[in-house]
Structures are given as C-alpha cells and as structure tokens.
C-alpha positions as CSV (number, residue, x, y, z in Angstrom):
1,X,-5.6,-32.1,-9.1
2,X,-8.5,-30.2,-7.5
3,X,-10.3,-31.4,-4.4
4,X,-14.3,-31.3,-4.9
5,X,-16.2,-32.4,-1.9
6,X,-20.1,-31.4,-1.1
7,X,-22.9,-32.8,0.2
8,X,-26.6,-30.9,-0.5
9,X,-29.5,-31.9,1.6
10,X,-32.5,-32.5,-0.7
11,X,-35.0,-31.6,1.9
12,X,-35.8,-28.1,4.3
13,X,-33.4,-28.0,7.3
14,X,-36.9,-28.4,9.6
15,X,-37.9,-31.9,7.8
16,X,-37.2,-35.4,9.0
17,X,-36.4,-36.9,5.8
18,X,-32.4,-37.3,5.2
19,X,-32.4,-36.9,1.5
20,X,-28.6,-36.2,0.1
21,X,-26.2,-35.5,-3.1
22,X,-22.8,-36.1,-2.3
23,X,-20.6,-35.3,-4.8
24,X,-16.8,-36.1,-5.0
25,X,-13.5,-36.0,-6.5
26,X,-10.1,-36.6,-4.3
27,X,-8.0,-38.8,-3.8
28,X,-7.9,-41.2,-0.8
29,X,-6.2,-44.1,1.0
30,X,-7.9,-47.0,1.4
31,X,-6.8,-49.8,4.1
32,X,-3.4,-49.5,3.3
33,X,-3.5,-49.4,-0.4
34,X,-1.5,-46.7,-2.2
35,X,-3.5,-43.4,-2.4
36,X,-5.8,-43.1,-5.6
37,X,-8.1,-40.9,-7.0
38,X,-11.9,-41.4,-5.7
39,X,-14.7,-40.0,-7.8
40,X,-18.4,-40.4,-7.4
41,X,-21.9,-39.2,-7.2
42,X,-23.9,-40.7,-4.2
43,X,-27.9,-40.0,-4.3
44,X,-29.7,-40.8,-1.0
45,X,-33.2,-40.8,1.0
46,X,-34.3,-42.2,4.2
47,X,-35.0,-46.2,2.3
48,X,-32.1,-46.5,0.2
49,X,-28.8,-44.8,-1.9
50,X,-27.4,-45.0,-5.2
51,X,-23.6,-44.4,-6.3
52,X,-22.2,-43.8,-9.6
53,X,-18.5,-43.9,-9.4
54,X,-15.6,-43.6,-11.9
55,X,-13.7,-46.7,-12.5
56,X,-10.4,-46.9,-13.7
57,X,-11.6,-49.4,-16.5
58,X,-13.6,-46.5,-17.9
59,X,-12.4,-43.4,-19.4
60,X,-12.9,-39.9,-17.4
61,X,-15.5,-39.0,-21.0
62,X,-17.3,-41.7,-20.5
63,X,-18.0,-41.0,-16.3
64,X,-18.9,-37.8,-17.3
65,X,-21.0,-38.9,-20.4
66,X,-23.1,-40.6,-17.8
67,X,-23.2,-37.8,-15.8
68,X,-25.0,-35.7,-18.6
69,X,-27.1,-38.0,-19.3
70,X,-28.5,-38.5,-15.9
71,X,-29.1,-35.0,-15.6
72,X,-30.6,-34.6,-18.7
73,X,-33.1,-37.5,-17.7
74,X,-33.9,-35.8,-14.2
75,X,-34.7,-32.8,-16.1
76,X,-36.9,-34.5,-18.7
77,X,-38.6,-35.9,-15.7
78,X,-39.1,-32.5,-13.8
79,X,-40.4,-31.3,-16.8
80,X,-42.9,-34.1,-17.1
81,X,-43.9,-33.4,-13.7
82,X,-44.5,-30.0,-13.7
83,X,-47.1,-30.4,-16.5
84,X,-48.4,-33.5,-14.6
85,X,-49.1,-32.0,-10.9
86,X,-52.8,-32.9,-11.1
C-alpha cells in the first residue's frame, strides 16, 4: 500500500489564522497495538477541527462515498456563494 500524507494551509502564508486539510492514508502503531492502516481527513481553523476517518466497520466504498459527497456539498456551497457576495 501507498503512503499519502499532506497537509494544505487554508490561509496566505502572511495570515494569523491556522486554517488546515490534512489528509491521510498509512499505516501506523499505536501504543503498542499491532500496526494498522490509519485513514482520514482532518479540517481545521483557529476555534475548532473536524475528522472523518475510515473505520474498519465500514467498507473502503462507503469512506469514499462520503468523501464525494462532502466535496460535492462544499462545491454546491461555493457556488452559492459566489452568486451571493453581496
């Protein structure tokens, strides 16, 4: 299995705000537990974070179903905001 690991700031390198995506896929040890496959998506800002992880109770479709549609509900809300500025 691939390694993916990254983490995007959400705001200009100059700004004070710690917004974040983190994004990852690996496998890890945890406090002595045999190593085991770690996958989530973390969203942060500077008052609070979200994570969506994979669970082994739910099929690697349905993670990703949820994935898609999260994005397709931020992009429904950019769109909304675009037309919305004023």
């Amino acid at each position: 299995m691939k390694k993916y690991n990254t983490r995007t700031w959400l705001n200009s390198i100059d700004s004070h705000y710690t917004g974040s995506i983190i994004c990852h896929d690996g496998i890890v040890s945890n406090r002595g537990k045999p190593p085991a496959r770690y996958v989530f998506l973390e969203l942060s800002d500077c008052h609070g974070k979200s994570r969506i992880h994979y669970d082994d109770n739910l099929d690697m479709d349905a993670f990703i179903q949820k994935l898609t549609l999260l994005r397709s509900e931020i992009d429904n809300f950019i769109s909304h905001l675009e037309q919305n500025k004023s």
